[in-house]
Biopython code that builds the backbone (N, CA, C, O; Angstrom):
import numpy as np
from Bio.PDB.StructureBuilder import StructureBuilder

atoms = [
    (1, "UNK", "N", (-1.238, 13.690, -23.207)),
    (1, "UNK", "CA", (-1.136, 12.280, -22.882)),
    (1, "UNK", "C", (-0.333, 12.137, -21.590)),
    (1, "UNK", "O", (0.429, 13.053, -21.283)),
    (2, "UNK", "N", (-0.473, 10.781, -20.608)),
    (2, "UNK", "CA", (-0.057, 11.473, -19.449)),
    (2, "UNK", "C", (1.300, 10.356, -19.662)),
    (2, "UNK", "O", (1.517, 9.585, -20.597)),
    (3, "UNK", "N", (1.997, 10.579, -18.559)),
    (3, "UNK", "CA", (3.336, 10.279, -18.883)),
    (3, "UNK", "C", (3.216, 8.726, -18.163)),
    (3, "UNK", "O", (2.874, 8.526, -16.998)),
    (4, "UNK", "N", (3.576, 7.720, -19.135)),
    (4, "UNK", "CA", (3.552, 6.164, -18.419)),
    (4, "UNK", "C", (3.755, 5.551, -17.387)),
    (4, "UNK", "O", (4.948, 5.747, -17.159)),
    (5, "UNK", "N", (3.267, 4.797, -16.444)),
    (5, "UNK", "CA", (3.896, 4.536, -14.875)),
    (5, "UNK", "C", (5.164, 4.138, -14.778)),
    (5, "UNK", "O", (5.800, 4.396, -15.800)),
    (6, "UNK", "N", (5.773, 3.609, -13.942)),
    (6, "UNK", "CA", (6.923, 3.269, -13.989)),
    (6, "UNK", "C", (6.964, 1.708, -13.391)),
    (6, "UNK", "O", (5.933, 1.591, -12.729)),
    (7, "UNK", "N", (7.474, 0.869, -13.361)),
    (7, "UNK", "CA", (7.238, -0.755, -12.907)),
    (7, "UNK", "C", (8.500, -0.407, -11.820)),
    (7, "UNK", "O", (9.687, -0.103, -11.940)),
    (8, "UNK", "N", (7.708, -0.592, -10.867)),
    (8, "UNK", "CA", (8.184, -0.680, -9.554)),
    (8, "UNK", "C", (8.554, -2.121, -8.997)),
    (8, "UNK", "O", (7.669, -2.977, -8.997)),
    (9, "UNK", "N", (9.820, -2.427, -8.525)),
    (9, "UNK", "CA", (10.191, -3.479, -8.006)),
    (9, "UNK", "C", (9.374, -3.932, -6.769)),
    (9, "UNK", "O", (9.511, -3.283, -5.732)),
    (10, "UNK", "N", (8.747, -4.727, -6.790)),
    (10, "UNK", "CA", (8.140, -5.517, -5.946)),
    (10, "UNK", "C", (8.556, -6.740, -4.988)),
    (10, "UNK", "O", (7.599, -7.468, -5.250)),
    (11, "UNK", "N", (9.264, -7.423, -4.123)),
    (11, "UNK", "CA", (9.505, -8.814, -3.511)),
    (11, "UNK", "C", (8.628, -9.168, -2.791)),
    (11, "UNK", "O", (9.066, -9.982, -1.978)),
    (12, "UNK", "N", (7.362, -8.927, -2.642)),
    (12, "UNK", "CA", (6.033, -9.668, -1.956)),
    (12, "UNK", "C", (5.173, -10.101, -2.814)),
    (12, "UNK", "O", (4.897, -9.310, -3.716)),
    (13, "UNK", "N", (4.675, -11.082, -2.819)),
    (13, "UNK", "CA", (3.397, -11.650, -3.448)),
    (13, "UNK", "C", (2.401, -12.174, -2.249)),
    (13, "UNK", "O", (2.381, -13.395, -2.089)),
    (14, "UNK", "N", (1.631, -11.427, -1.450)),
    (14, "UNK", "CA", (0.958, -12.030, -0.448)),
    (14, "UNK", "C", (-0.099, -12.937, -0.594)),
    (14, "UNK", "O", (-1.062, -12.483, -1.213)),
    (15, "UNK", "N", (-0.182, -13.974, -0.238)),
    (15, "UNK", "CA", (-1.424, -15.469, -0.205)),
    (15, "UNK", "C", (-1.918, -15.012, 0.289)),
    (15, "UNK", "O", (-2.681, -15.978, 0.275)),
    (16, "UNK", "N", (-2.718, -13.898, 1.263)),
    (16, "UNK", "CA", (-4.086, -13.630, 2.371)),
    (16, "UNK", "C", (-4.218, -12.071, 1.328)),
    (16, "UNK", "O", (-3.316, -11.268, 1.090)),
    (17, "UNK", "N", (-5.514, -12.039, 0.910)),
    (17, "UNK", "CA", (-5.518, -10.379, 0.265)),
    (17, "UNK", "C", (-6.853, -9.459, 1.346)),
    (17, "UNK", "O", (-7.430, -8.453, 0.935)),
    (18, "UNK", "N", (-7.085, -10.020, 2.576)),
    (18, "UNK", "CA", (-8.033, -9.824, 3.166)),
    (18, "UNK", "C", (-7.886, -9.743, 4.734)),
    (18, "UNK", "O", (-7.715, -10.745, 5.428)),
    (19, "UNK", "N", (-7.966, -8.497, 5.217)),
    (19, "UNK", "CA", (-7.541, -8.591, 6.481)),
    (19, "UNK", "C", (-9.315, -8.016, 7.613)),
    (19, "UNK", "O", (-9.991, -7.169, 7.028)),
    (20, "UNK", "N", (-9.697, -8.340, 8.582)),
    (20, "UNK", "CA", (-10.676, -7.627, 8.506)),
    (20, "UNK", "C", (-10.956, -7.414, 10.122)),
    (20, "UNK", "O", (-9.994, -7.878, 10.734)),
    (21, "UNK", "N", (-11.838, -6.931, 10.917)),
    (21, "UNK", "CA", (-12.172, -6.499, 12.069)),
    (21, "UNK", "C", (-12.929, -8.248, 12.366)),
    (21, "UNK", "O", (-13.611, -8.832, 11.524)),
    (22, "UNK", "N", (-12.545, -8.855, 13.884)),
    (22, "UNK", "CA", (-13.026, -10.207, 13.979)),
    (22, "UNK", "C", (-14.169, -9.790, 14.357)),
    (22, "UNK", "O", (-14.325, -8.605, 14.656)),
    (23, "UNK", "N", (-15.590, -11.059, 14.436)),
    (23, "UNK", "CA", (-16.539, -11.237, 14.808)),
    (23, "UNK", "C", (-17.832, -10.403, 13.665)),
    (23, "UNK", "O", (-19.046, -10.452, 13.859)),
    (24, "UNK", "N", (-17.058, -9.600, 12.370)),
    (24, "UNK", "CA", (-18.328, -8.815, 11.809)),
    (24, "UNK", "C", (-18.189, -9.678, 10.387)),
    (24, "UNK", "O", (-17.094, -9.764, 9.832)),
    (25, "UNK", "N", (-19.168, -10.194, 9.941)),
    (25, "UNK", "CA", (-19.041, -11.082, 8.717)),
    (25, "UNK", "C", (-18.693, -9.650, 7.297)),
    (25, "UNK", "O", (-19.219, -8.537, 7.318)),
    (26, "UNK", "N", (-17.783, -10.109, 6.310)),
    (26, "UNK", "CA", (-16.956, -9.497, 5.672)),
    (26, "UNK", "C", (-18.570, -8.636, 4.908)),
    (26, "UNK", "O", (-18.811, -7.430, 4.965)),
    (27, "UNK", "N", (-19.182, -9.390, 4.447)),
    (27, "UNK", "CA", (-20.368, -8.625, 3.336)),
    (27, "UNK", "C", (-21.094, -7.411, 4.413)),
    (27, "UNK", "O", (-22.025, -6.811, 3.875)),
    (28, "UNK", "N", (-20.846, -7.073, 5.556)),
    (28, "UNK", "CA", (-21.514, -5.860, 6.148)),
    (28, "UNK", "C", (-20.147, -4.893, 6.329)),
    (28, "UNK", "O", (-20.193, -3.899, 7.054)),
    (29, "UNK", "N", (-18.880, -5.291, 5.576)),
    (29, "UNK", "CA", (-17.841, -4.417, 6.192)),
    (29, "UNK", "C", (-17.373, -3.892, 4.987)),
    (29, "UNK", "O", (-17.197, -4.669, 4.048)),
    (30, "UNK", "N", (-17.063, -2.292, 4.814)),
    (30, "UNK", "CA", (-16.465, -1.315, 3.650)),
    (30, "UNK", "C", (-15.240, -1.693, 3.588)),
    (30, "UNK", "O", (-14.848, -2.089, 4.686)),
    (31, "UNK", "N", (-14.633, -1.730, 2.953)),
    (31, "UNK", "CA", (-13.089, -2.338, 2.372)),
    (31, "UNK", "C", (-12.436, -1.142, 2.285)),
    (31, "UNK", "O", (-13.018, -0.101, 1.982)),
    (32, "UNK", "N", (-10.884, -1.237, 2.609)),
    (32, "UNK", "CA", (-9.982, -0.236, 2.097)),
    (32, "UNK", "C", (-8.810, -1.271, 1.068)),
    (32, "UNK", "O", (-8.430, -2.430, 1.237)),
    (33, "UNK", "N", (-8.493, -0.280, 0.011)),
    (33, "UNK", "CA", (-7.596, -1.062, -1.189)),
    (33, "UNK", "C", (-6.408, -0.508, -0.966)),
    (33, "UNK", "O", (-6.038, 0.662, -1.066)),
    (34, "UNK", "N", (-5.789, -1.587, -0.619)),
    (34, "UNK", "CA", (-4.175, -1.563, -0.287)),
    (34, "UNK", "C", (-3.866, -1.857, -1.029)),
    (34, "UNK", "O", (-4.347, -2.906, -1.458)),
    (35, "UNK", "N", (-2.513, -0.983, -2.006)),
    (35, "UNK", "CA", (-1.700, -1.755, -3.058)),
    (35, "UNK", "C", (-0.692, -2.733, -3.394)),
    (35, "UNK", "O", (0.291, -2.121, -2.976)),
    (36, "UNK", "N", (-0.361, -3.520, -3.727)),
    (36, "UNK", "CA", (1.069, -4.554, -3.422)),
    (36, "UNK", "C", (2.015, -3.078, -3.222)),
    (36, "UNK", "O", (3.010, -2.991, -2.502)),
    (37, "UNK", "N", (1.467, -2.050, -3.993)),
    (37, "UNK", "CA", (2.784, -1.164, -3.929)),
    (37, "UNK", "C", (3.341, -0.705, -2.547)),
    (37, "UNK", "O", (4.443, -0.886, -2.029)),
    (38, "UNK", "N", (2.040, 0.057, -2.045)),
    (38, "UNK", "CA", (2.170, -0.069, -0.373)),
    (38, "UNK", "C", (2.444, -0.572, 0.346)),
    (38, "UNK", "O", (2.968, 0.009, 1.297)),
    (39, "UNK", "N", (2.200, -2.534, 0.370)),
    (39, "UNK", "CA", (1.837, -3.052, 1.161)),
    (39, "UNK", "C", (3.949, -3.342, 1.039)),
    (39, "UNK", "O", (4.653, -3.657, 1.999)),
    (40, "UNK", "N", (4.328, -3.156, -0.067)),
    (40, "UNK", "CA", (6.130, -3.019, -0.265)),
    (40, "UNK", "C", (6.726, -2.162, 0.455)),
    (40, "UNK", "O", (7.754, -2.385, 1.094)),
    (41, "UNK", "N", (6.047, -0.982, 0.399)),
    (41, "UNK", "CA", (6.784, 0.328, 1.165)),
    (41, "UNK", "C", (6.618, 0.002, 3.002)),
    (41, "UNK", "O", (7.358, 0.407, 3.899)),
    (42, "UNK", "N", (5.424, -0.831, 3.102)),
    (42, "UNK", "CA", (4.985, -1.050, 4.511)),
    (42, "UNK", "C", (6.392, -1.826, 5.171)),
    (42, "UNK", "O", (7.033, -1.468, 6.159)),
    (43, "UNK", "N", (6.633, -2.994, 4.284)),
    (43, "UNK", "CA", (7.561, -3.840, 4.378)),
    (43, "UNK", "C", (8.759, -3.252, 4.522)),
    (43, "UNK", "O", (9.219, -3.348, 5.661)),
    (44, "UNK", "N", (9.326, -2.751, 3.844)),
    (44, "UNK", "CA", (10.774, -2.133, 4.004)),
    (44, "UNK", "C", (10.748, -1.422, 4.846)),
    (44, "UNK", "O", (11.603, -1.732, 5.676)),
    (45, "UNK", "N", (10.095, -0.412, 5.167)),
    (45, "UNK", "CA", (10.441, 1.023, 6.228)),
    (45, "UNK", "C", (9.650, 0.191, 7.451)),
    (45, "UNK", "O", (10.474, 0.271, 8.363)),
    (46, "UNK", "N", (8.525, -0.550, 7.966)),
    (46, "UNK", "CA", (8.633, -0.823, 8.942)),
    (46, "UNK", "C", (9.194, -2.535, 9.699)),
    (46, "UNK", "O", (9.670, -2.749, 10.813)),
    (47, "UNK", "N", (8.990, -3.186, 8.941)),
    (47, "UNK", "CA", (9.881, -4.711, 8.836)),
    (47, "UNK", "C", (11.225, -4.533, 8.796)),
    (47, "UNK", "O", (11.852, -4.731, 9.836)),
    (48, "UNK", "N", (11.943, -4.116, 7.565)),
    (48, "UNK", "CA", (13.145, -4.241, 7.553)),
    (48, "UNK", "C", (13.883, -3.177, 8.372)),
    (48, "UNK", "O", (15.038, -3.252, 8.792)),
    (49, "UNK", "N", (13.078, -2.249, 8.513)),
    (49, "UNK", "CA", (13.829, -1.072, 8.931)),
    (49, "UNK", "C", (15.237, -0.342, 8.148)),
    (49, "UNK", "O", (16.203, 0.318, 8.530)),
    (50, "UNK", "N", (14.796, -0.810, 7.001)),
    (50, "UNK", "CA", (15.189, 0.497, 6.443)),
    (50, "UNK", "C", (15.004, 1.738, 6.072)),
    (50, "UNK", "O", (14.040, 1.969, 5.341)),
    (51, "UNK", "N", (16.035, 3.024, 6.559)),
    (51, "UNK", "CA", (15.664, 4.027, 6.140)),
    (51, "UNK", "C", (15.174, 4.509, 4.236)),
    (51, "UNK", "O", (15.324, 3.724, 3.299)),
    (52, "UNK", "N", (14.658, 5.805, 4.110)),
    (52, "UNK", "CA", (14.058, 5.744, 3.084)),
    (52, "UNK", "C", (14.530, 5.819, 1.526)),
    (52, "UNK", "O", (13.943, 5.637, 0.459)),
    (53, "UNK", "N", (16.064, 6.225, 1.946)),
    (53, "UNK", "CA", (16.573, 6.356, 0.531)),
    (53, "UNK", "C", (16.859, 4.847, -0.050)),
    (53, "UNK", "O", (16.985, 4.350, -1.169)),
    (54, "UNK", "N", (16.889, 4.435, 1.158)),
    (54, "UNK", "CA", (17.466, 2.515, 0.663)),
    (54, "UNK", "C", (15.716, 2.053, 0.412)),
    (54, "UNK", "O", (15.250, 1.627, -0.644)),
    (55, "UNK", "N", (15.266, 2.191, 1.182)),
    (55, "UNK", "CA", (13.886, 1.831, 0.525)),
    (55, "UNK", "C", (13.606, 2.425, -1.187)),
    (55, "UNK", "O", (13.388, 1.622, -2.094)),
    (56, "UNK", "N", (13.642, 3.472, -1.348)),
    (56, "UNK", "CA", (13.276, 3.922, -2.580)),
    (56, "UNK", "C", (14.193, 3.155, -3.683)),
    (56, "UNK", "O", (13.602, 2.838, -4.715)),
    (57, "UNK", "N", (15.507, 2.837, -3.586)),
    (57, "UNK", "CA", (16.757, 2.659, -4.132)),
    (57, "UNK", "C", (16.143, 0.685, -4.458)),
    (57, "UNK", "O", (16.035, 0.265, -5.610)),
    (58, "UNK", "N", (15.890, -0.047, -3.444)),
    (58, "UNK", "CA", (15.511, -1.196, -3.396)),
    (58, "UNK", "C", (14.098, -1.169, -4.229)),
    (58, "UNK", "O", (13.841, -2.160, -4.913)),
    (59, "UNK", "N", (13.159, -0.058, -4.198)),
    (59, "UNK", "CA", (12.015, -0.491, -4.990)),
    (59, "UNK", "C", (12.196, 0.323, -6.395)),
    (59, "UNK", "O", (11.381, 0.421, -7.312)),
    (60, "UNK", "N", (13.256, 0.773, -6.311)),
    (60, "UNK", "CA", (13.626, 1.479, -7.839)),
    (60, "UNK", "C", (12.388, 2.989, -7.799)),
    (60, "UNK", "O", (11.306, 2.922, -8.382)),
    (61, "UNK", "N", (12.519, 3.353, -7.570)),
    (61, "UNK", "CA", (11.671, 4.982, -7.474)),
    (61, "UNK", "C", (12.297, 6.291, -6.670)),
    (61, "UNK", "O", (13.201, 6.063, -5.867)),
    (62, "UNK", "N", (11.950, 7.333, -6.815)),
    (62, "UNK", "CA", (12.661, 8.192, -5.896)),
    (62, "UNK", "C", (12.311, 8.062, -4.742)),
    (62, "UNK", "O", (11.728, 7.011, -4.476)),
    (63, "UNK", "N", (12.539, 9.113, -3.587)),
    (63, "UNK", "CA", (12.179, 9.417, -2.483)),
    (63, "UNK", "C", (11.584, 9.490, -1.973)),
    (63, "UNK", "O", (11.375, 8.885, -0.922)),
    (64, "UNK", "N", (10.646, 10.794, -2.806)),
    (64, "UNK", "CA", (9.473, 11.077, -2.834)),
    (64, "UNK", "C", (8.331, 10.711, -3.258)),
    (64, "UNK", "O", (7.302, 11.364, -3.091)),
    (65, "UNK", "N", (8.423, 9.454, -3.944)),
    (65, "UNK", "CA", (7.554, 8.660, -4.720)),
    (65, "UNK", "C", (7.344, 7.588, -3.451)),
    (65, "UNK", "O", (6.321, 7.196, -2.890)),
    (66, "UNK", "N", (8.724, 7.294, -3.251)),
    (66, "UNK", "CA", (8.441, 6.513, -1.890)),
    (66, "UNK", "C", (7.752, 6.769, -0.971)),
    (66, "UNK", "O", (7.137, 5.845, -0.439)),
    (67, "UNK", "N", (7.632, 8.019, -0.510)),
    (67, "UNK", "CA", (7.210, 8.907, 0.932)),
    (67, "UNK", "C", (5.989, 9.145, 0.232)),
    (67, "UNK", "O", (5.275, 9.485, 1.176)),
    (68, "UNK", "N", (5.245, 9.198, -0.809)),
    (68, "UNK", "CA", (4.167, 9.434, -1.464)),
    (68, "UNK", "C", (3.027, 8.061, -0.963)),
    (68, "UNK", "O", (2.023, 8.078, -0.251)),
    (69, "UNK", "N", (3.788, 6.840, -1.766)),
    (69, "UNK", "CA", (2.774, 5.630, -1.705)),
    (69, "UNK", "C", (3.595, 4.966, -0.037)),
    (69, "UNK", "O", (3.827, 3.763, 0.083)),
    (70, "UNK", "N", (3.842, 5.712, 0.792)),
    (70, "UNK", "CA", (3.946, 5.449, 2.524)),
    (70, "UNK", "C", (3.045, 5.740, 3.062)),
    (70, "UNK", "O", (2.356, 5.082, 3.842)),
    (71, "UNK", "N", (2.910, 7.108, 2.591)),
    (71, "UNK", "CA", (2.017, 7.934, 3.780)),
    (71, "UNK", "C", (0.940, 7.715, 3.083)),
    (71, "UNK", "O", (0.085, 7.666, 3.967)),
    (72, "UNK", "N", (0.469, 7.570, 2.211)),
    (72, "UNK", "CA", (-1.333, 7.088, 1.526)),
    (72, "UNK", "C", (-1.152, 5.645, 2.205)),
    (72, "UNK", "O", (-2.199, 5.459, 2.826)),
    (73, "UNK", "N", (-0.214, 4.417, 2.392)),
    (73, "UNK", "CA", (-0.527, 3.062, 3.082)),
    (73, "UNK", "C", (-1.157, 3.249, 4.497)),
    (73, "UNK", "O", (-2.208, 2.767, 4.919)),
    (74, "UNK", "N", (-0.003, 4.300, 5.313)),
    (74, "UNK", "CA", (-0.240, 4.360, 6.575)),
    (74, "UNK", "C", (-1.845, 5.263, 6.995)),
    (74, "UNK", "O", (-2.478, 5.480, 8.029)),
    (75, "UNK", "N", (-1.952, 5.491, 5.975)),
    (75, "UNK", "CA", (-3.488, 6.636, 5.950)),
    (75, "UNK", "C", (-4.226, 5.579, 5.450)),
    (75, "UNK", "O", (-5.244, 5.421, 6.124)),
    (76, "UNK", "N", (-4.148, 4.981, 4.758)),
    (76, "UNK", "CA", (-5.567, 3.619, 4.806)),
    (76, "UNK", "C", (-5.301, 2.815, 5.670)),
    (76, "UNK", "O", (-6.285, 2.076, 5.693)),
    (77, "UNK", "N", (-4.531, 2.442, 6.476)),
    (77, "UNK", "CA", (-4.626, 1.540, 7.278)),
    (77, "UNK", "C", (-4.970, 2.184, 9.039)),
    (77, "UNK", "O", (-5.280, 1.488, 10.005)),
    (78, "UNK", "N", (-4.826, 3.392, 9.014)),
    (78, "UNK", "CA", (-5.097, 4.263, 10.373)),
    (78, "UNK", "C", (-6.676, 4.085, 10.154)),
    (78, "UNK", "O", (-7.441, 3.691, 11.034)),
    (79, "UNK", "N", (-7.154, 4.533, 8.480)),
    (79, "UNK", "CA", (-8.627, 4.632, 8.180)),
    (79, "UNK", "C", (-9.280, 3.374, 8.641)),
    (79, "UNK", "O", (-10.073, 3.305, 9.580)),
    (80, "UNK", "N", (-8.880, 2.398, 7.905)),
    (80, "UNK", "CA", (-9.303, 1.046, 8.731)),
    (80, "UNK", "C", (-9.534, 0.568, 9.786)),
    (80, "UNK", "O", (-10.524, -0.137, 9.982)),
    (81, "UNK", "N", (-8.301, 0.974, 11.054)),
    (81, "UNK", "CA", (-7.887, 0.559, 11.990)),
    (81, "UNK", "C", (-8.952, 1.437, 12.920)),
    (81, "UNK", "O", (-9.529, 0.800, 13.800)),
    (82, "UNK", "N", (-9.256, 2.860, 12.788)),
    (82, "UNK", "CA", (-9.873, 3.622, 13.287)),
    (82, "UNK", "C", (-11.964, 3.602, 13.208)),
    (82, "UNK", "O", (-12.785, 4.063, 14.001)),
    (83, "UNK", "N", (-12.114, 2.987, 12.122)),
    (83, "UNK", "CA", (-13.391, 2.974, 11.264)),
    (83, "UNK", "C", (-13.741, 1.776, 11.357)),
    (83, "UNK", "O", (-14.949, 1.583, 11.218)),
    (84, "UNK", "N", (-12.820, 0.510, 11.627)),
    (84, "UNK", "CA", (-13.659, -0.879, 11.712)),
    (84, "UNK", "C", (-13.874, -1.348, 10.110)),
    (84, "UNK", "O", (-14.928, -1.793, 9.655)),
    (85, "UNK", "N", (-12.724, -1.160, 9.422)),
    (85, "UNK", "CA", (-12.908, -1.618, 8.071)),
    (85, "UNK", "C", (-11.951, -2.768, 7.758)),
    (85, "UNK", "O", (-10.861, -2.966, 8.295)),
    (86, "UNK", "N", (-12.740, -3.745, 6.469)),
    (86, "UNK", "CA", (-11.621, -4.104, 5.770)),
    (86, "UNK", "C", (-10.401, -3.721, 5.313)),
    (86, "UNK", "O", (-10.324, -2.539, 4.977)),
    (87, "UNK", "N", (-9.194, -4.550, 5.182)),
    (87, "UNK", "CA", (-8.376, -4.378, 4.281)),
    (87, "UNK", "C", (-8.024, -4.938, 3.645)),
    (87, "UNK", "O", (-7.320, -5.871, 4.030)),
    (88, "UNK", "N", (-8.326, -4.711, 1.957)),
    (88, "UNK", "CA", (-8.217, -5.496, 0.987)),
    (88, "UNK", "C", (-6.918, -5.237, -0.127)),
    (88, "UNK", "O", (-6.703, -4.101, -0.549)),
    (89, "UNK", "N", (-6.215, -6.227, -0.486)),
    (89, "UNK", "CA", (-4.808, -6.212, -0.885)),
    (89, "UNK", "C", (-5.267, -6.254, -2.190)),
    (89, "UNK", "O", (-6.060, -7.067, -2.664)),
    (90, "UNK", "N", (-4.675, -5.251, -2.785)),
    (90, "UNK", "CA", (-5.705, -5.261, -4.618)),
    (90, "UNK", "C", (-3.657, -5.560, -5.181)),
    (90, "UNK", "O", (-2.699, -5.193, -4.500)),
    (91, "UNK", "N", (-3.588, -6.178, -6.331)),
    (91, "UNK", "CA", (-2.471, -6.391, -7.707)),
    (91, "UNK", "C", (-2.510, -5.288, -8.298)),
    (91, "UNK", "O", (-1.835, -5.106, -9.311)),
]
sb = StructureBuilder()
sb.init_structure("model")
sb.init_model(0)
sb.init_chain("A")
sb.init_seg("    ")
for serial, (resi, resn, name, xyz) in enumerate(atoms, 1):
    if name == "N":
        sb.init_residue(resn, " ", resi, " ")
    sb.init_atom(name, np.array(xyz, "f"), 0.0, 1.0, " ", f" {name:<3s}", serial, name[0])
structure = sb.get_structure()
């Protein structure tokens, strides 16, 4: 049985869950799924500028959990940014 997630502190609730390349109507464009979890880690380490132990410490997780769901945000959003895709903010 696998071992239960953990409820990660969150302070964003974003109103726009849809970000996308202008001028291509959304139904011809592949989506990438950004997590609130990410879109948290995005927030702290590049908004607030905090370094990562205060980031992890503020979203309640380790380090490496932190540096885990960072570098998968910044890798869907390079994917996006690079590919001409949606980005879609999934709960």
């Amino acid at each position: 049985m696998p071992r239960p997630r953990l409820r990660r502190r969150i302070k964003i609730n974003p109103n726009i869950i849809y970000f996308k390349p202008q001028g291509i109507p959304l139904r011809f464009l592949d989506a990438v799924e950004l997590t609130v979890e990410e879109l948290e880690t995005l927030r702290l380490k590049n908004v607030e500028n905090l370094d990562q132990i205060e980031c992890a410490k503020k979203m309640k997780t380790s380090q490496s959990t932190f540096q885990r769901i960072l570098s998968s945000a910044h890798q869907k959003i390079s994917l996006a940014l690079l590919q001409g895709k949606a980005i879609k903010i999934i709960k």
